[in-house]
C-alpha positions in Angstrom: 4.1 43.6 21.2 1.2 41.0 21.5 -0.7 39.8 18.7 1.8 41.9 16.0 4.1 41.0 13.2 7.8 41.6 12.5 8.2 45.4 11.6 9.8 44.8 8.5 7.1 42.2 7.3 5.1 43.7 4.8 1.7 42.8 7.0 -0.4 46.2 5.5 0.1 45.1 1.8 -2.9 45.8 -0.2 -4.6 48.0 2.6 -5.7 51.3 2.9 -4.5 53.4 6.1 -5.6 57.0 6.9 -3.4 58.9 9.1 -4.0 62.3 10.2 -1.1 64.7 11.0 0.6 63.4 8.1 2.7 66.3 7.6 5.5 66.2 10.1 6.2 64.4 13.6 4.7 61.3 14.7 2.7 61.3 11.5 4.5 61.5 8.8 7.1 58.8 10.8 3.7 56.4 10.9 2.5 57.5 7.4 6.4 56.2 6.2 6.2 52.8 8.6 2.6 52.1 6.9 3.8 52.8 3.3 7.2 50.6 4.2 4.8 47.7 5.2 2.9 48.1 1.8 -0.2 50.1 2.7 -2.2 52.9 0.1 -1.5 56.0 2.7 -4.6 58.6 2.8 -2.3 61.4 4.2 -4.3 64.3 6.1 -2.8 67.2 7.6 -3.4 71.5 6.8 0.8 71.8 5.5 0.7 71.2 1.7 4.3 71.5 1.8 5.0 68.8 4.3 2.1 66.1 2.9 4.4 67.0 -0.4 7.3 66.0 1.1 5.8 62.6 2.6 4.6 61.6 -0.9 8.2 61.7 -2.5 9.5 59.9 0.8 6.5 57.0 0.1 7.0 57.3 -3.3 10.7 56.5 -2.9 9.4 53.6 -1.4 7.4 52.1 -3.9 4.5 52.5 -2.4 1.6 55.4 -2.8 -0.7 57.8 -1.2 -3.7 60.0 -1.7 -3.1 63.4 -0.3 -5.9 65.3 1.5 -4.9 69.1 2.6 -8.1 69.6 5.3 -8.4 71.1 8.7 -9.8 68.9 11.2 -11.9 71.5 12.5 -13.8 71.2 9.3 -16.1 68.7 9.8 -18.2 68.4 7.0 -14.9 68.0 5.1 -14.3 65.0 7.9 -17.4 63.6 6.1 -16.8 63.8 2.5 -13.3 62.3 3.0 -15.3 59.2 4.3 -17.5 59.4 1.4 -14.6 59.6 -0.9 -12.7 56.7 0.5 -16.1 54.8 0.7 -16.6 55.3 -3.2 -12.8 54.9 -4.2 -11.9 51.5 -1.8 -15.3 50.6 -0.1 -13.4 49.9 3.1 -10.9 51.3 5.3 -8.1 49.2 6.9 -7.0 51.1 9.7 -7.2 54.6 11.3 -4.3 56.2 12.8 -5.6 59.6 14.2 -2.6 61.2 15.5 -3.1 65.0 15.1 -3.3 67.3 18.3 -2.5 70.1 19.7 -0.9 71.0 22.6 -2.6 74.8 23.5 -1.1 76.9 26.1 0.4 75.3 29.8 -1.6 77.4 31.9 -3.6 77.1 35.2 -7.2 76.8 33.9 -8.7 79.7 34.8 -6.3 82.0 32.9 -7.1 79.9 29.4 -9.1 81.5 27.3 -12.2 80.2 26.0 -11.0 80.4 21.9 -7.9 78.6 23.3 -10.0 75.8 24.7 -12.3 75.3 22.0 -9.4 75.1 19.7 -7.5 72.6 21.7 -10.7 70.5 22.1 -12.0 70.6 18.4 -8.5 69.2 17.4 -8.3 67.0 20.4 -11.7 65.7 21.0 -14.3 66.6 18.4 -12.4 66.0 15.4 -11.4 62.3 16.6 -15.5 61.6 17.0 -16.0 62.9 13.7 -13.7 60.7 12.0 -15.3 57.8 13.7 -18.4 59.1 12.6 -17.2 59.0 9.1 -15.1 56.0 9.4 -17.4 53.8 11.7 -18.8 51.6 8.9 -15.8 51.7 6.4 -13.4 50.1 9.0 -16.6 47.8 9.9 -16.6 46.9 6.4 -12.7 45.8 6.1 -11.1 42.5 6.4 -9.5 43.7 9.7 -10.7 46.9 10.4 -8.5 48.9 13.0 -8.3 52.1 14.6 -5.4 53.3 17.2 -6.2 56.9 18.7 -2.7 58.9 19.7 -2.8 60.2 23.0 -0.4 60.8 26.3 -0.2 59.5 29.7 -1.1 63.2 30.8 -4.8 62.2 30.5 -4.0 60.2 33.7 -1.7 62.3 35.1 -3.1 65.8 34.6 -0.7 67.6 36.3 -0.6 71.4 37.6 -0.6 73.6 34.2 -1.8 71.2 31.6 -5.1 70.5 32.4 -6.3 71.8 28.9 -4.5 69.1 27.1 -5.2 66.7 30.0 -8.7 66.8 30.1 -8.8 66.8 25.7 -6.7 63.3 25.8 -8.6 61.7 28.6 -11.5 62.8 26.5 -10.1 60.8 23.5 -9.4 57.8 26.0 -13.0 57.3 27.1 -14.1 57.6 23.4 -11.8 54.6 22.0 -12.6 53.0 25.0 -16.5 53.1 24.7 -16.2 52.8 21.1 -14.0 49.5 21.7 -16.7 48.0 23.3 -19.6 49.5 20.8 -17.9 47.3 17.9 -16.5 44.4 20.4 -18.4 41.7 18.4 -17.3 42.9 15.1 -13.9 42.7 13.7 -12.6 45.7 14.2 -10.4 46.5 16.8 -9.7 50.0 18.8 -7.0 51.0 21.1 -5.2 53.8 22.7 -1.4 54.8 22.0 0.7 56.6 24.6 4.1 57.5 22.6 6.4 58.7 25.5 8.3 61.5 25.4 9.4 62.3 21.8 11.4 64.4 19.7 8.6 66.5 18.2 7.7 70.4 18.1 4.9 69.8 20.5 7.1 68.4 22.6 9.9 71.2 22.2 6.9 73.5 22.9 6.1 72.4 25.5 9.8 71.7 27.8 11.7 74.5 26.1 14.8 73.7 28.2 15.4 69.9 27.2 17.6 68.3 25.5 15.7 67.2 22.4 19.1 64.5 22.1 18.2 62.8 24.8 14.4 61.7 22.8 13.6 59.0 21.0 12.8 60.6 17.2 8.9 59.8 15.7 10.9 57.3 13.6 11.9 55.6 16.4 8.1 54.7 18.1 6.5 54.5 14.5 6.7 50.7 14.0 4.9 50.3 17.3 2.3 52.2 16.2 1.9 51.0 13.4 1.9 47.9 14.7 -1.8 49.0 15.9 -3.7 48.8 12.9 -2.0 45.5 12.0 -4.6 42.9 11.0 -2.6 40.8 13.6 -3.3 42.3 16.2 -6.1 41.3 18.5 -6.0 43.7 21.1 -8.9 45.9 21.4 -10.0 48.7 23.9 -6.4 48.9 25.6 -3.8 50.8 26.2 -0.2 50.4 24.6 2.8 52.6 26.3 6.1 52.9 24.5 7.7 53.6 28.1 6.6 50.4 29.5 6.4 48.5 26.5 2.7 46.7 27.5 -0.9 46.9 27.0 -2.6 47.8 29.7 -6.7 48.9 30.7 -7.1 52.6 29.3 
């Protein structure tokens, strides 16, 4: 990838990563990667149990993390996490906000309205209130950087998934707008498509495949990690594990 380090360089030593979905999947593969490379993990997800787990993995690492059980639907809590990372560190590194939700395959008239909200305050308003909360934090690190998880289906959007469809290309036009609202700072904002991966959300949602056949979270998490590096200089882009390049979002 352009503008990264070697994966097993410790490039995120001494910085302070908040990943959200930390608990299992994608997540808590990213939350390992960023402790492997040195980084303080702030771990968010609702499962206690799982953000457990990830802190004896990290541990086992020799690295740390702050734990932070919250629902993303919670938004004032969105805020006082900012506050508290503000008051503890003064900065934030990098933001990986991976958490999402899939909500029901279904031609759009048939969804039902608390379906849709849900979908979209995982999706789409949570990510704009972590930005709200983290805007000046990551404009106050070194190297501030922020990668926003999404899925090629925001372009595709494809019979039966228009929920999720229209929630990622929601999140696409934010990171990209957003990219170019901090473009003469020093922070840097892109968009991560991971492919198809071996993940409940992804058993969910093709009940018939072969989860063997899928790369597993560990497999994509050094790529994106590699998005919050302070070496990389791409900013309001797209990177795709399935073709390997940055692209316009």
């Amino acid at each position: 990838m352009a503008g990264t380090q070697d994966a097993t360089a410790p490039d995120l030593a001494g910085k302070v990563i908040l990943v959200t979905g930390a608990s299992r999947g994608i997540g808590y593969a990213a939350a390992i990667e960023a402790a492997r490379r040195g980084a303080h993990v702030v771990a968010v997800a609702r499962t206690v149990g799982g953000l457990e787990e990830l802190d004896d993995a990290i541990q086992d690492l020799g690295s740390s993390t702050t734990l932070v059980p919250l629902d993303l639907r919670d938004g004032d809590a969105i805020d006082r996490l900012g506050a508290a990372i503000f008051e503890r560190w003064g900065a934030l590194d990098g933001l990986i906000a991976n958490a999402g939700q899939l909500g029901v395959l279904s031609p759009l008239p048939h969804v039902k309205p608390e379906d849709f909200e849900k979908v979209m305050a995982i999706n789409v308003t949570a990510n704009y209130r972590l930005l709200r909360s983290t805007d000046l934090l990551l404009r106050q690190a070194v190297a501030g950087r922020a990668v926003f998880v999404s899925s090629s289906s925001a372009k595709s959007a494809r019979p039966f998934w228009g929920l999720y469809a229209a929630s990622k290309a929601a999140v696409d036009a934010m990171a990209k707008s957003y990219s170019a609202e901090v473009s003469q700072t020093k922070v840097r904002v892109n968009v991560f498509y991971p492919g198809s991966v071996r993940t409940a959300m992804r058993a969910k949602a093709m009940p018939g495949e072969d989860p063997n056949t899928l790369p597993t979270p560990a497999d994509i998490a050094p790529k994106l990690v590699d998005m919050i590096s302070p070496a990389l200089t791409e900013t309001g882009r797209l990177f795709d594990v399935t073709t390997g390049v940055f692209s316009d979002i």
